[in-house]
N, C-alpha and C positions, 0 to 999 in steps of 0.2 A: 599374382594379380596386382595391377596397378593400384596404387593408394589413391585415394578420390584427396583431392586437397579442398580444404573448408575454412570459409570465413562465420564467425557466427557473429550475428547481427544482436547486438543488445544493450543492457542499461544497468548491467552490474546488479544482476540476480539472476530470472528465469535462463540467460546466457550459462552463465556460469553451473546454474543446475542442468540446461540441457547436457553441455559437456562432461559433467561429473558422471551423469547417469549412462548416456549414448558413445559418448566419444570415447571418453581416456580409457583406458585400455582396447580400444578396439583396435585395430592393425590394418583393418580396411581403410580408413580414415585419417588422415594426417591434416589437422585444425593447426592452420597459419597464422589465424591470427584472429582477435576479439574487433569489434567497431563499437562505440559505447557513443548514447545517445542518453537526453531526458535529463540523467542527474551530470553538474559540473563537477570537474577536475576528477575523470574519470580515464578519459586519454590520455599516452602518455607511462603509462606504467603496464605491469605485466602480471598476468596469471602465473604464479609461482610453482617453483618447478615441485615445490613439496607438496603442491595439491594438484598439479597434473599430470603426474605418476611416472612412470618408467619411460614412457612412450616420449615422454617431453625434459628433457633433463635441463633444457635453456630456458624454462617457463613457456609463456606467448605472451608475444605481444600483442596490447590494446592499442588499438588507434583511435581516431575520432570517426564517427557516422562520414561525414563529408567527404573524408576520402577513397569511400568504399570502393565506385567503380577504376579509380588510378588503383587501387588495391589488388581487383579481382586482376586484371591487366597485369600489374609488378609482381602479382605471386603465383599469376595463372591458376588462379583459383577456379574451380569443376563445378562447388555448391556457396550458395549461402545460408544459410538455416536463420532466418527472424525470429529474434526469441527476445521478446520482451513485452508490455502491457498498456492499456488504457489508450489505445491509439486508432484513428478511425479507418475503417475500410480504404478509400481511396489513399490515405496513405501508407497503408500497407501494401496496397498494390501498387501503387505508386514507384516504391523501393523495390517491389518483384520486377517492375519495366525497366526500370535501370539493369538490375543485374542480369535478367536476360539478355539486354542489347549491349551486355557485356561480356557474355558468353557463356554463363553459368546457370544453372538451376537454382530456382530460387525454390525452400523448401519451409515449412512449416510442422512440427513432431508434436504428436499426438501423445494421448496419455498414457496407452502401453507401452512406450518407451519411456516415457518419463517419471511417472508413479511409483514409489518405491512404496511397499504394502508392510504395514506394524505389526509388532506383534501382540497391543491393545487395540482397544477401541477406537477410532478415531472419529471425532466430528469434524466437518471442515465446515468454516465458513467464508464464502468470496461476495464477490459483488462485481455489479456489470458496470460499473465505474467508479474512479476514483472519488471518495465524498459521500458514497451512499452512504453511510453510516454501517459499516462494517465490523468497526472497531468497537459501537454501543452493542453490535448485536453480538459480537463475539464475548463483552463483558456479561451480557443477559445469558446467554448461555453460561456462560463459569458461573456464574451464582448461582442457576438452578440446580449444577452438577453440584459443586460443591454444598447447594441448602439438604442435599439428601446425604451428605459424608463421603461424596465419591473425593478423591483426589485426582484433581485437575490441575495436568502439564502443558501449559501453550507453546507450541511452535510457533514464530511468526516469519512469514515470508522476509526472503535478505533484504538487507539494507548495507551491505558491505563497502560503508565508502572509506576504511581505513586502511586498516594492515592486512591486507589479505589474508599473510598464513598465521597471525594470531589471531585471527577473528573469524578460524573455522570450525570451531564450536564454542558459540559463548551462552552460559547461563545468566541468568539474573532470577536473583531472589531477595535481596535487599537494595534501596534506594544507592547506597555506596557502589554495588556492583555497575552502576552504570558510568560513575565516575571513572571505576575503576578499569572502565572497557572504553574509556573515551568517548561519549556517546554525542552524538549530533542531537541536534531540538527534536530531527524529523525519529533517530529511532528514541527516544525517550519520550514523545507523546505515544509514538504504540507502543513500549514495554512497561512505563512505570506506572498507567493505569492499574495494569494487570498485578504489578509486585504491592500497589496499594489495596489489594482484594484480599492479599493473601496466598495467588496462586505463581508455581516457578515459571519463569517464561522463558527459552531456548530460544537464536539466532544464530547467524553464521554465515556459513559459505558451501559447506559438506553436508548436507541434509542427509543422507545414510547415515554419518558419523552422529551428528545432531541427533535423529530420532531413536538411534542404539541407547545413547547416553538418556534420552530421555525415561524411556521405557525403564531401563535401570536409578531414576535417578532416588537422593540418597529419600527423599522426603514420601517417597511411595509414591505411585503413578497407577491410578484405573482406568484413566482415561487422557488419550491427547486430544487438545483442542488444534487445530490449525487455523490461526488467524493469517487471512490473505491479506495479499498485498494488490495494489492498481488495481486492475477486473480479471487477475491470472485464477487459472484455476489451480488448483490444488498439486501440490509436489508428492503427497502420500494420498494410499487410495484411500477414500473415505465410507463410512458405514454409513452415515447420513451427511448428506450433505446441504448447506444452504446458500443461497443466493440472495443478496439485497440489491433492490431496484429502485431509484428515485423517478419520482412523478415532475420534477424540476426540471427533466431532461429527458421530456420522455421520448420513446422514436427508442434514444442509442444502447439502450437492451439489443439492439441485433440489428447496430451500424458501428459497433466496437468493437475489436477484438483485445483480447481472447476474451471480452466479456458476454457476448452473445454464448461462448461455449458455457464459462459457467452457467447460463442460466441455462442450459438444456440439460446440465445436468445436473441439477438442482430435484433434490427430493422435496425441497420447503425453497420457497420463493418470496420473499418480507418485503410487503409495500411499503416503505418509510415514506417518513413526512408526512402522512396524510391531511395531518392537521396545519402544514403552512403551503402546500401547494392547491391547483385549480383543480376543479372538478375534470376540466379536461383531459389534463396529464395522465390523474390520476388512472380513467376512463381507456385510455392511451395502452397505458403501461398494463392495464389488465386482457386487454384484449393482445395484447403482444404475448402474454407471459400462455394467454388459452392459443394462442397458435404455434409457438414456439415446445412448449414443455404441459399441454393439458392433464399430464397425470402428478402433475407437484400441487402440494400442497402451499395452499397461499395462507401466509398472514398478514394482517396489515395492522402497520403500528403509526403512532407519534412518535417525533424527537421531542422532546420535554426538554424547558432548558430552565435553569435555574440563576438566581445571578446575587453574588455575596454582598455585594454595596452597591445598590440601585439609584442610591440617592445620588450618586456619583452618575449616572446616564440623567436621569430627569431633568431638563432644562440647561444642560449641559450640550457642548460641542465637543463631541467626542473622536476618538480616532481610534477604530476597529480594528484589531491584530485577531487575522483568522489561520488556520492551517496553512503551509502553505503548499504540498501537492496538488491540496483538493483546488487549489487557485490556479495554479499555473497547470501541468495537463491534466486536471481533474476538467477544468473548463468553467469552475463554477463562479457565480459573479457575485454572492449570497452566503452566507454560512451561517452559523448561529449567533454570532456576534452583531451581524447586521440585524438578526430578525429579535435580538434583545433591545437593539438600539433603540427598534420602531414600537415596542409593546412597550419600554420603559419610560417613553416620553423625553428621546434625546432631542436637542433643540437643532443639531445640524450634525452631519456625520462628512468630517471632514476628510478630505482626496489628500491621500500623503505624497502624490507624485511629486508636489514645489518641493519636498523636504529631503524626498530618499538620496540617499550618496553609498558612493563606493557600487560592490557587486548588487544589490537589492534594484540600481537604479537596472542593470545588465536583465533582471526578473523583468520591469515592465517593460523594456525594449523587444526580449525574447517573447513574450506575455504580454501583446497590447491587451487584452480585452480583459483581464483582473479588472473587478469594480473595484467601486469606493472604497478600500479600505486594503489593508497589508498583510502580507503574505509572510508569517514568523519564518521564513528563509533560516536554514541553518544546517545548511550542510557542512558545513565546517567553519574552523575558528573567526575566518575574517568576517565571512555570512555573519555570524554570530556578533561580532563586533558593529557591524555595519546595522544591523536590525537596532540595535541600541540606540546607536547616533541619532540614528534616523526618527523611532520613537522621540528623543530628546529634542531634536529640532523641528519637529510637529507641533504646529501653532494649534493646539486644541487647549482644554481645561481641565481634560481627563482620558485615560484610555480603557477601553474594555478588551480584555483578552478572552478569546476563545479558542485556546489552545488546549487540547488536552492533558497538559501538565502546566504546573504553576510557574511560569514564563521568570517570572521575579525570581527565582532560585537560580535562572541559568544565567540571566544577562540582569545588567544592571538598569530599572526603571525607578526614573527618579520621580515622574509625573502621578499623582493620583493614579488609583488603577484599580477596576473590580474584574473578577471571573467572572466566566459564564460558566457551567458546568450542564453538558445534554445527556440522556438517557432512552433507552429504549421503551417507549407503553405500547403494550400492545391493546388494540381496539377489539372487544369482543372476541371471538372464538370464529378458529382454533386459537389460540397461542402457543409461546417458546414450550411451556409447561406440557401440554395437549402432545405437541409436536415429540417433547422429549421423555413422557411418560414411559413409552415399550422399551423405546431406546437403554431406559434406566432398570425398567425391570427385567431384559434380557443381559447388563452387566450384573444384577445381583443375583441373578441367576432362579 
């Protein structure tokens, strides 16, 4: 039988799990080549031949998205397979019209092929876009597990933008292990919440390998969490599964993919924000969620924000350092930085565009529509440098950081600066607790 030749279209994660899961070792399938899109300095380098197994002894090479159709053309490529997150319908189709009128099938892989099933419990939690608060709900979850004694192991969705074959199974359990795995801004606001709870948290690149070690890991494990990443659904099958929806964007519950999937498969479905978005939205988003998944169970919560030195926003001219996924293809123009600025009595919320330099400027070029305020960029060292400057030469009086991790640890800010820190409240019943009661008393058996 002839080998199908495959380009797999991604962004240095669900790419890399389709193929670990579908591809490598298959013999039907000969994968020529990655195309990587979303995150920078991802083209350019190669899937290593130590994790693409016997079938690939030269690795593959990643190219860049742009030159996919000269690709499917130069390798005579059969398939493309799209595999990556938080991206809207027309242009997912979009990229299927190129590589059909390229000659190829353009494909999309489902979760029996992708799903690798534990030999714990699993909870998954995703969300139907970048920014809903996925990351508060996955922390609301570890605390209930663990308020009852359970021991809670999180997975979180890759972020693999270093060394590929040393960063295919990396644990983290103390603040150091993140130093010591080299960690960008973007994964140490999703790991080091979770290592400041108390619970171990697992990343990588080998999700098989990943979830074996977890299951065994040295601290005891009753339970894995899966905290998603973009709006992908889940890499391991889940026992319960959750969805979070924002009412700030409402409608792209089911004009995103793969976020429209998570939420149909969503046993629990969490209205966040309640309390900073419009009745409309919110209104919106419920009526989507009863036509899309009518037998999920809905919560609906607050983001609750907190802020350490207020007096530092009050009457001040401040400059807003928000996330910076949830800004650029998360699409949001708002985060909780901005919506502290306006409850705290800032006197003006200054636009950092006059000030940004280096790659940060290349963020709002790619990203016109990022609002007032900056995007903590850090995918790697220069990002990292460059976010500093740029803070530094921001003509403000003070900055508010709403990053998930204490920004001032990573980079150096010399200006005034308070946290914001947000949380999950849930409104009335059901809630997390309600939701996770059976859950808990079928692991204690």
């Amino acid at each position: 039988m002839t080998q199908r030749k495959v380009i797999i279209i991604g962004a240095a994660g669900r790419d890399f799990h389709n193929f670990n899961t579908f591809y490598r070792g298959n013999s039907a399938y000969n994968v020529v080549a990655f195309t990587a899109a979303q995150i920078p300095d991802i083209a350019g380098r190669k899937y290593p031949a130590a994790l693409a197994g016997n079938l690939y002894p030269n690795g593959i090479p990643i190219y860049d998205q742009s030159d996919l159709e000269k690709l499917i053309k130069e390798l005579d490529a059969d398939e493309c397979v799209f595999s990556y997150s938080d991206v809207p319908y027309a242009t997912v189709m979009g990229i299927g019209a190129k590589v059909n009128a390229a000659g190829a099938d353009f494909t999309l892989l489902g979760y029996k092929n992708t799903m690798i099933k534990s030999t714990k419990p699993v909870i998954a939690v995703g969300a139907v876009r970048t920014g809903c608060g996925k990351s508060q709900t996955s922390r609301r979850v570890a605390e209930i597990l663990m308020a009852h004694n359970l021991k809670v192991i999180a997975i979180r969705h890759p972020m693999p933008y270093g060394d590929l074959e040393a960063q295919k199974v990396q644990r983290f359990a103390t603040i150091d292990d993140l130093a010591k795995h080299n960690c960008t801004i973007e994964e140490m606001e999703e790991y080091e919440p979770h290592i400041a709870r108390g619970n171990v948290i697992y990343a990588g690149v080998d999700y098989e390998a990943i979830i074996r070690a977890a299951e065994t890991d040295p601290n005891g494990c009753d339970v894995i969490l899966w905290d998603g990443g973009n709006n992908d659904f889940p890499f391991y099958r889940p026992d319960l599964m959750v969805a979070v929806v924002d009412p700030h964007r409402p409608g792209h519950e089911l004009s995103y993919y793969p976020g429209e999937v998570t939420l149909r498969l969503a046993d629990v479905v969490v209205i966040n924000k309640i309390d900073s978005a419009d009745f409309d939205g919110i209104q919106t988003v419920r009526d989507n969620i009863e036509k899309a998944n009518p037998k999920a169970v809905v919560v609906e919560a607050a983001s609750t924000i907190s802020v350490d030195k207020p007096e530092l926003i009050r009457g001040k001219r401040v400059l807003v350092v928000e996330d910076g996924p949830t800004l650029t293809h998360g699409e949001m123009k708002l985060g909780a930085g901005i919506v502290a600025a306006r409850r705290f009595g800032a006197a003006e919320i200054i636009d950092p565009r006059p000030f940004v330099v280096g790659k940060l400027a290349d963020t709002f070029r790619i990203y016109p529509n990022i609002g007032c305020l900056l995007p903590a960029m850090g995918y790697g060292e220069q990002q990292m440098k460059d976010l500093s400057a740029t803070i530094e030469k921001t003509d403000c009086d003070s900055v508010v950081i709403a990053t998930p991790i204490d920004l001032g640890r990573v980079i150096k800010i010399a200006k005034p600066n308070t946290r914001v820190e947000y949380s999950l409240q849930e409104i009335g019943h059901p809630d997390m607790d309600d939701v996770l009661k059976m859950f808990i008393k079928k692991i204690k058996g």
